[in-house]
N, CA, C and O atoms as a Maestro MAE file, in Angstrom:
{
 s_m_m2io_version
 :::
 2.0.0
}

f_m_ct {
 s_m_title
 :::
 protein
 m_atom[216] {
  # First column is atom index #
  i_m_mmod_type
  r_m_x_coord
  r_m_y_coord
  r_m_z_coord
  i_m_residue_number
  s_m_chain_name
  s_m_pdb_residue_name
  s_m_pdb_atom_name
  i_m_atomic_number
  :::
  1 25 51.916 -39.353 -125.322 1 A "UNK " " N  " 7
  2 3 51.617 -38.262 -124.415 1 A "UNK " " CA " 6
  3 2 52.765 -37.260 -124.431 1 A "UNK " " C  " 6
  4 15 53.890 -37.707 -124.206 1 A "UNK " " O  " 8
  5 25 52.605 -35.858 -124.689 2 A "UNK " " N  " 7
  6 3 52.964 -34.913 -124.789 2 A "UNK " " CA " 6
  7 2 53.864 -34.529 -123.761 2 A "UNK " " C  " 6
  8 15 53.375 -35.241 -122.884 2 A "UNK " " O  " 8
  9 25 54.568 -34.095 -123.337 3 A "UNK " " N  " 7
  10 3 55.374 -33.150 -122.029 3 A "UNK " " CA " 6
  11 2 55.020 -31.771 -122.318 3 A "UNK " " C  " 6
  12 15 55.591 -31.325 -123.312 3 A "UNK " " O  " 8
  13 25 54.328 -31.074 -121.792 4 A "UNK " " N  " 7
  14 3 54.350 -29.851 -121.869 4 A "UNK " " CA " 6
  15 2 55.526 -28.841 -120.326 4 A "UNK " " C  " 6
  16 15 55.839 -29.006 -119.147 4 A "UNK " " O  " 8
  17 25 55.706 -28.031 -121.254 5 A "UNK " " N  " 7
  18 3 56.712 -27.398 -120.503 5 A "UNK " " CA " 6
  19 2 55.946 -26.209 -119.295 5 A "UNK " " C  " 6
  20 15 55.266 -25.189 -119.407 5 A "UNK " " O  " 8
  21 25 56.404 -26.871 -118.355 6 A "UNK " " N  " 7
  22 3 55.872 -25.768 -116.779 6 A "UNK " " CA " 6
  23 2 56.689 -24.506 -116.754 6 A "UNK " " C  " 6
  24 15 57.749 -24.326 -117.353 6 A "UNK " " O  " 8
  25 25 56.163 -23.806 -116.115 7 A "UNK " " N  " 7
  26 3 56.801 -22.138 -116.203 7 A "UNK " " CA " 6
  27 2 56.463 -21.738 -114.632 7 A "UNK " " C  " 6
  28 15 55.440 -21.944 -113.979 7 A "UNK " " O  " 8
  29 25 57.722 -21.082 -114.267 8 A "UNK " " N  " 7
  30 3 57.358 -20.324 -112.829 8 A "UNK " " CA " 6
  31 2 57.113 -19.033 -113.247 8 A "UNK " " C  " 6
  32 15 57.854 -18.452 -114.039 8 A "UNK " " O  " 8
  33 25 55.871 -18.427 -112.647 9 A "UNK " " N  " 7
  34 3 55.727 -17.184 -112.747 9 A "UNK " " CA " 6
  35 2 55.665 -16.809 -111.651 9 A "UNK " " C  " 6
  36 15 55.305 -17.317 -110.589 9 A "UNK " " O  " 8
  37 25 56.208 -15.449 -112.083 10 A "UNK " " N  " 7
  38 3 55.790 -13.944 -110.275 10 A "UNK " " CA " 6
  39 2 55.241 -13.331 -110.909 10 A "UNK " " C  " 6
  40 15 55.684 -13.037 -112.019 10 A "UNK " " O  " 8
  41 25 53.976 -12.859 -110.435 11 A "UNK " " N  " 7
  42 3 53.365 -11.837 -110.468 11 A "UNK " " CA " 6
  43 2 53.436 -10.756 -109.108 11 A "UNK " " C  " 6
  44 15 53.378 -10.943 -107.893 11 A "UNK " " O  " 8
  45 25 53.567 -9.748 -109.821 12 A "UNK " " N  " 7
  46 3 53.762 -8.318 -108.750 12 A "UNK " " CA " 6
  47 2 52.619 -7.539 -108.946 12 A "UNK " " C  " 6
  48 15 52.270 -7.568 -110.126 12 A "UNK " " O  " 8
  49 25 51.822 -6.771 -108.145 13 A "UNK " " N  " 7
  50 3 51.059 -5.619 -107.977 13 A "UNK " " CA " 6
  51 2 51.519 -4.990 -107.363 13 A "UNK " " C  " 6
  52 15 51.739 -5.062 -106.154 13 A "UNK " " O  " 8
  53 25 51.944 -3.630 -108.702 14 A "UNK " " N  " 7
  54 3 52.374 -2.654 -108.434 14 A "UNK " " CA " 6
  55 2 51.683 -1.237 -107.051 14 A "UNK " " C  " 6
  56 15 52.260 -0.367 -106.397 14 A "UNK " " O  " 8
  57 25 50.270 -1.673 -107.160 15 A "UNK " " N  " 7
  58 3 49.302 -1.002 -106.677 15 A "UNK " " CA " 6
  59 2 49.408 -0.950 -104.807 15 A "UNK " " C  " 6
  60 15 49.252 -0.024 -104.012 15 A "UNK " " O  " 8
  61 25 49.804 -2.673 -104.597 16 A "UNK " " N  " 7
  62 3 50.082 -2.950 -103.325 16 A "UNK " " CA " 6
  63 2 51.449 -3.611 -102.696 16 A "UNK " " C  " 6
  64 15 51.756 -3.798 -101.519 16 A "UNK " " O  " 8
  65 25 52.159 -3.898 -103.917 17 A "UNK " " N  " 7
  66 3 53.344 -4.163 -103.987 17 A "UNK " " CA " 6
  67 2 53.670 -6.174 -103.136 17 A "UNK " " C  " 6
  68 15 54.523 -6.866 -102.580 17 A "UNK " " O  " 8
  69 25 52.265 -6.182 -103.630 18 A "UNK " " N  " 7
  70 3 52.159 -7.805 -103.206 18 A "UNK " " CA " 6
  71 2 52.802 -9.143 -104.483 18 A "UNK " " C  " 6
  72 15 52.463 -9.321 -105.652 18 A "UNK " " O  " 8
  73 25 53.355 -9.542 -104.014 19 A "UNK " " N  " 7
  74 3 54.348 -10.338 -105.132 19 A "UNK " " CA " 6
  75 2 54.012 -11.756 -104.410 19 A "UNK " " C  " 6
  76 15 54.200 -12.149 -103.259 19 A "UNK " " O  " 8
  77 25 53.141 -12.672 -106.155 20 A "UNK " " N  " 7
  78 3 52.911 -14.172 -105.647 20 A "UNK " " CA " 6
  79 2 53.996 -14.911 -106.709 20 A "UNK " " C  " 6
  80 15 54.444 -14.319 -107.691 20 A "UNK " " O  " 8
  81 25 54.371 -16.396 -106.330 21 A "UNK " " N  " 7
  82 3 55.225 -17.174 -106.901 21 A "UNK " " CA " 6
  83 2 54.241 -18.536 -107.286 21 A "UNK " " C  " 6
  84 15 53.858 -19.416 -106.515 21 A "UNK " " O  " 8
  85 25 54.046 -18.429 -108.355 22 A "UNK " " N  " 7
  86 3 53.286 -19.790 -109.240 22 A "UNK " " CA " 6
  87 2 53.884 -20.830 -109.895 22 A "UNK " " C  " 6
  88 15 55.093 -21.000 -110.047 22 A "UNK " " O  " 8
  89 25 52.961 -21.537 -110.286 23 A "UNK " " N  " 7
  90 3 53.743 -22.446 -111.741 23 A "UNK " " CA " 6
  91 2 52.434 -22.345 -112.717 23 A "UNK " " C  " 6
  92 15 51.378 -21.768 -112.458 23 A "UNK " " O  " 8
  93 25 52.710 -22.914 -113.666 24 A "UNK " " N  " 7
  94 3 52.046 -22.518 -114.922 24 A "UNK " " CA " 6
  95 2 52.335 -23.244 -116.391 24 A "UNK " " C  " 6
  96 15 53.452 -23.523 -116.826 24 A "UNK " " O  " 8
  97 25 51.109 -23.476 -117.027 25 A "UNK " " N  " 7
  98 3 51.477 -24.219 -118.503 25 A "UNK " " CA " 6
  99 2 50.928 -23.261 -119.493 25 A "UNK " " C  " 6
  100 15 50.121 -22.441 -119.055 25 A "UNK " " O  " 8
  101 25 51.219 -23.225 -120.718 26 A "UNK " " N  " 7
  102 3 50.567 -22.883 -121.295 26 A "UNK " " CA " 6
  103 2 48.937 -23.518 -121.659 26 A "UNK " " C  " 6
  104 15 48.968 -24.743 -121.538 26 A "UNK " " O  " 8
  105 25 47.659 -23.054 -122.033 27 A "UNK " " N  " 7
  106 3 46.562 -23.641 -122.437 27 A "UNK " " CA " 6
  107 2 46.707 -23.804 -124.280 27 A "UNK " " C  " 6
  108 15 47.376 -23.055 -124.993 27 A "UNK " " O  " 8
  109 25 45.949 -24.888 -124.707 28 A "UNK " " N  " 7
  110 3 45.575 -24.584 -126.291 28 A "UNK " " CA " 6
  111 2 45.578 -23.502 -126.753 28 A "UNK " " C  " 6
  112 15 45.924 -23.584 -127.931 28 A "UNK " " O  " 8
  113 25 45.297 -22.117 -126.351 29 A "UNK " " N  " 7
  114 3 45.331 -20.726 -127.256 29 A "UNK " " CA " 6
  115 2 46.561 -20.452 -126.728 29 A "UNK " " C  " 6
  116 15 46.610 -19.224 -126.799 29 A "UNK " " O  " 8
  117 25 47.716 -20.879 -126.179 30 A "UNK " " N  " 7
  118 3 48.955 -20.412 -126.069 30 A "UNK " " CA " 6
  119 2 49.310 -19.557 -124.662 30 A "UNK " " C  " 6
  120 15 50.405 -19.193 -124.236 30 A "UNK " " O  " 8
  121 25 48.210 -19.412 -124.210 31 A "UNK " " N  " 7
  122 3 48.599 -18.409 -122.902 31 A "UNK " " CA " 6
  123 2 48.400 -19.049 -121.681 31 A "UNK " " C  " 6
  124 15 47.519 -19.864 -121.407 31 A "UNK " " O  " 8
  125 25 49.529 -18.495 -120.774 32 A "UNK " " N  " 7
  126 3 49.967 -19.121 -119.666 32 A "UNK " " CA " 6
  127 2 48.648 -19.380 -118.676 32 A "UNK " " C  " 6
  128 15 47.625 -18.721 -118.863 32 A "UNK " " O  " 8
  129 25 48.717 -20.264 -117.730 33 A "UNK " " N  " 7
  130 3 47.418 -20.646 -117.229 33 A "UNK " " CA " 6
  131 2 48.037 -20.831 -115.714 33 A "UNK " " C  " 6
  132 15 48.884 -21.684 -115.447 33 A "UNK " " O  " 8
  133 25 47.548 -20.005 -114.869 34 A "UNK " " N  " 7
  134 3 48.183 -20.722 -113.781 34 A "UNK " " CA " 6
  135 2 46.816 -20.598 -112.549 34 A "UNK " " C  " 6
  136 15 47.014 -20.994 -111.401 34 A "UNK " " O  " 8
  137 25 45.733 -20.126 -112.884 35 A "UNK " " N  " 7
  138 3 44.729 -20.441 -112.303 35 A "UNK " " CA " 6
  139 2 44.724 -18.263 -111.420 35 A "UNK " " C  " 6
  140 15 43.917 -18.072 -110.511 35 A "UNK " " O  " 8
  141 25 45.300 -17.496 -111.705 36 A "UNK " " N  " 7
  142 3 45.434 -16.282 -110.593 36 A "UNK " " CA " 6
  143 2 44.699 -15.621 -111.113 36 A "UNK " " C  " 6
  144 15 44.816 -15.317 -112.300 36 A "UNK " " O  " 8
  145 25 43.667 -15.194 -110.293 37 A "UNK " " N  " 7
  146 3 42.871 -14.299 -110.913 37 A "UNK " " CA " 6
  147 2 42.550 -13.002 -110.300 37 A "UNK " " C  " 6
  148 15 41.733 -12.432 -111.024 37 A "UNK " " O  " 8
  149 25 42.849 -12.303 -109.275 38 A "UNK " " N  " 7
  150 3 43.120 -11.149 -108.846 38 A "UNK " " CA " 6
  151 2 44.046 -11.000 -107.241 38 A "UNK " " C  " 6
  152 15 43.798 -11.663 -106.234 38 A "UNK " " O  " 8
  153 25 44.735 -10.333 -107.330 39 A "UNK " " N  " 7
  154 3 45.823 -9.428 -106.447 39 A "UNK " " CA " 6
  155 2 44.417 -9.614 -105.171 39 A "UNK " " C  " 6
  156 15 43.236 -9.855 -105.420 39 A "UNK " " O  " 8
  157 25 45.310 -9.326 -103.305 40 A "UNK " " N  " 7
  158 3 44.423 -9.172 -102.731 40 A "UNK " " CA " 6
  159 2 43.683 -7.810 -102.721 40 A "UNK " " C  " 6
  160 15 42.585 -7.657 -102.186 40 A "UNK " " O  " 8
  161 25 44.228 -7.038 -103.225 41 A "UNK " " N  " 7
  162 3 43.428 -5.518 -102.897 41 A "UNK " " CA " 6
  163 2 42.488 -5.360 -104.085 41 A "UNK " " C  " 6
  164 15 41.906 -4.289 -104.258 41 A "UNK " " O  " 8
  165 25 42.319 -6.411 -104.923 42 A "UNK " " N  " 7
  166 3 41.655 -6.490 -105.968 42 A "UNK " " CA " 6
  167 2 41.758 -5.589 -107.083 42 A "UNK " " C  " 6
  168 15 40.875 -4.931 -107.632 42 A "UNK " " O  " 8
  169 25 43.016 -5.674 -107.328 43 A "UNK " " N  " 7
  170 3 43.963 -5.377 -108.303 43 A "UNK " " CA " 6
  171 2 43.614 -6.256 -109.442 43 A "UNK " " C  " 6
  172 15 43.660 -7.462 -109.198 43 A "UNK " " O  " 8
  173 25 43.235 -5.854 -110.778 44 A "UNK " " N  " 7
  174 3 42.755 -7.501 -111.690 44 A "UNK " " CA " 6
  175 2 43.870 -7.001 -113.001 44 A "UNK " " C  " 6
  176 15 44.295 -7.907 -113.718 44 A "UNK " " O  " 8
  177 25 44.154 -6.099 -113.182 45 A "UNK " " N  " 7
  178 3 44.706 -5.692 -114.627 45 A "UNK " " CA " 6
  179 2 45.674 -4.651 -114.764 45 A "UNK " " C  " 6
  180 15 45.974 -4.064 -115.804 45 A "UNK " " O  " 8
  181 25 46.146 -4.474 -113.586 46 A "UNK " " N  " 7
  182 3 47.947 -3.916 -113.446 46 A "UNK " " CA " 6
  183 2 48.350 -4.466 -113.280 46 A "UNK " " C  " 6
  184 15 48.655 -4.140 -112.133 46 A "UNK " " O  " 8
  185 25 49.039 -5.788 -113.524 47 A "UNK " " N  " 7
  186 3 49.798 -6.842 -113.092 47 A "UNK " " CA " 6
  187 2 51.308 -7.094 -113.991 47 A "UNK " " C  " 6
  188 15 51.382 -7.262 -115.208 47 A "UNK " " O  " 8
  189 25 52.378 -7.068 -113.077 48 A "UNK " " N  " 7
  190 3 53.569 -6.967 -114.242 48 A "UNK " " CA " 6
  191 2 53.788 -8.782 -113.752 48 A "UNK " " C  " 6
  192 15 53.694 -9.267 -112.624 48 A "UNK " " O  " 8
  193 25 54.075 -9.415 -114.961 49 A "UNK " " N  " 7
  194 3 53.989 -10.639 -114.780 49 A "UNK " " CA " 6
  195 2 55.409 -11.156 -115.477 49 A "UNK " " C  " 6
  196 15 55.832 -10.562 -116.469 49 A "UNK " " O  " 8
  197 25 56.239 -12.467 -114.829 50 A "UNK " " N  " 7
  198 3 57.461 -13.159 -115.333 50 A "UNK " " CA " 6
  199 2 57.694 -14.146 -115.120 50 A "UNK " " C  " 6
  200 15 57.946 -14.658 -114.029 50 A "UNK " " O  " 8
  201 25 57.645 -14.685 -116.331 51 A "UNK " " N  " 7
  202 3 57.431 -16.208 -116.758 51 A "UNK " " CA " 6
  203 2 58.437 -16.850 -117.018 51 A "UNK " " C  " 6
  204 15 58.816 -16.757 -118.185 51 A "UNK " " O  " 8
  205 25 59.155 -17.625 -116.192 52 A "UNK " " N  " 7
  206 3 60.769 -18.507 -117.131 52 A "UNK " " CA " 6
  207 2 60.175 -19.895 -117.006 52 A "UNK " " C  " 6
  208 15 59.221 -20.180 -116.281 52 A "UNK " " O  " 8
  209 25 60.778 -20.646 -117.714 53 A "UNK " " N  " 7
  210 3 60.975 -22.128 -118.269 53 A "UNK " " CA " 6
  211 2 61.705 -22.948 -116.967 53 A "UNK " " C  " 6
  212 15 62.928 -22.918 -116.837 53 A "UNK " " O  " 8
  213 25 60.657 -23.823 -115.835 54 A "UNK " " N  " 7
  214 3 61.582 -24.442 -114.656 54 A "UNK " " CA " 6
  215 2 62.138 -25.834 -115.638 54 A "UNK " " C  " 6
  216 15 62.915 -26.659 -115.155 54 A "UNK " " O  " 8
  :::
 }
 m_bond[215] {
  # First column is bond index #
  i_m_from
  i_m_to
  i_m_order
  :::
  1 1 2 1
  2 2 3 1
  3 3 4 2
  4 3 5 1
  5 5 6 1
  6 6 7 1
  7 7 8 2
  8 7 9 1
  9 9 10 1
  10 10 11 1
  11 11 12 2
  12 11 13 1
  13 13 14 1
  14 14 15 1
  15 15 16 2
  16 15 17 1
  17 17 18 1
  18 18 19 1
  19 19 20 2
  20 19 21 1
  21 21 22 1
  22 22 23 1
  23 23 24 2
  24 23 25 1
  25 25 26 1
  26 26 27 1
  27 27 28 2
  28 27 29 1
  29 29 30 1
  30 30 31 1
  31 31 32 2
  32 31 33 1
  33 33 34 1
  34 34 35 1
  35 35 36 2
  36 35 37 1
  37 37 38 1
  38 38 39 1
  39 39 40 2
  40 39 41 1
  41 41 42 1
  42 42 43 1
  43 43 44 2
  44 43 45 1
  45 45 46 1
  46 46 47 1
  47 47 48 2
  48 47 49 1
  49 49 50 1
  50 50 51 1
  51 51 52 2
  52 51 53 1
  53 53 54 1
  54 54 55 1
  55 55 56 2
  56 55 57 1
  57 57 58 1
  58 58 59 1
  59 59 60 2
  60 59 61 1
  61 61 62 1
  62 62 63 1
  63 63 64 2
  64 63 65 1
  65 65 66 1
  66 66 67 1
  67 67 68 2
  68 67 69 1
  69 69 70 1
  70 70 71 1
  71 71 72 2
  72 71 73 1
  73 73 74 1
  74 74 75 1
  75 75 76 2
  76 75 77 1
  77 77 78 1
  78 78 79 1
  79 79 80 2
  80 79 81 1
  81 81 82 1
  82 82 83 1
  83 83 84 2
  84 83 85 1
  85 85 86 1
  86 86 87 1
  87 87 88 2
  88 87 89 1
  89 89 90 1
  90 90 91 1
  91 91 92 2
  92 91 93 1
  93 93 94 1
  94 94 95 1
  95 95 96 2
  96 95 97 1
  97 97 98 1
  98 98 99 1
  99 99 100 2
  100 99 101 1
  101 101 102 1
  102 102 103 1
  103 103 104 2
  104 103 105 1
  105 105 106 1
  106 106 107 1
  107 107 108 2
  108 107 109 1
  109 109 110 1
  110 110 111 1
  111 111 112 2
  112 111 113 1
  113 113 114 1
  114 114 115 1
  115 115 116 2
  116 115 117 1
  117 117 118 1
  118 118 119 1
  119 119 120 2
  120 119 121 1
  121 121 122 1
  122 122 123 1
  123 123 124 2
  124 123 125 1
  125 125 126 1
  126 126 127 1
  127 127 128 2
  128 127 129 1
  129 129 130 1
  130 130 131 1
  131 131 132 2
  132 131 133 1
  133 133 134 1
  134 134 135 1
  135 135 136 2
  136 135 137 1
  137 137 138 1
  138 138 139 1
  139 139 140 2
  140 139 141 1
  141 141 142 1
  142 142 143 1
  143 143 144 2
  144 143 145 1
  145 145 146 1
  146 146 147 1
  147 147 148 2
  148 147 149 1
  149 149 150 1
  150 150 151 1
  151 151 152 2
  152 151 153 1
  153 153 154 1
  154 154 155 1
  155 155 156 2
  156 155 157 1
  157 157 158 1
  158 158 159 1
  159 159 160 2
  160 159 161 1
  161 161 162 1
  162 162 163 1
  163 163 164 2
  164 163 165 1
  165 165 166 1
  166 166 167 1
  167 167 168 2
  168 167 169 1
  169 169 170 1
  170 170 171 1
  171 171 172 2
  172 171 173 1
  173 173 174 1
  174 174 175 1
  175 175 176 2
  176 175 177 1
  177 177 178 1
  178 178 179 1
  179 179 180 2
  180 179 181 1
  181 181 182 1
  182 182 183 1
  183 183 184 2
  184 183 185 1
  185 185 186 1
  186 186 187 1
  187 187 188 2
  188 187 189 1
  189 189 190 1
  190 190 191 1
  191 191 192 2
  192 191 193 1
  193 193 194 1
  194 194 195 1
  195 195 196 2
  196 195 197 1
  197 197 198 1
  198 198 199 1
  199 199 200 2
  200 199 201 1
  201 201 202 1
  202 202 203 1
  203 203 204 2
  204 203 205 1
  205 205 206 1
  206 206 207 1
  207 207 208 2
  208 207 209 1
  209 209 210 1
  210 210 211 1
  211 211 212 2
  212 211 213 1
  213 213 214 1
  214 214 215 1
  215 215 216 2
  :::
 }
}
């Protein structure tokens, strides 16, 4: 069994200036997965996002 490496991400919306704190793995196609799928003001695709290695 594998260890895959967890990642804290923040995501910010710039739009409302709402900033969430996650964790996160990568999925099989390589991209981070942390389940967020839109900002509350329903913000889906301005999102400045930052990912480090916990």
């Amino acid at each position: 069994m594998a260890v895959q490496t967890r990642y804290r991400v923040i995501v910010r919306c710039p739009k409302c200036g709402e900033k969430y704190i996650l964790r996160g793995r990568n999925n099989e196609k390589g991209e981070l997965e942390t389940g967020f799928k839109r900002c509350v003001c329903g913000n889906e695709t301005n999102l400045h996002i930052d990912a480090t290695p916990e």
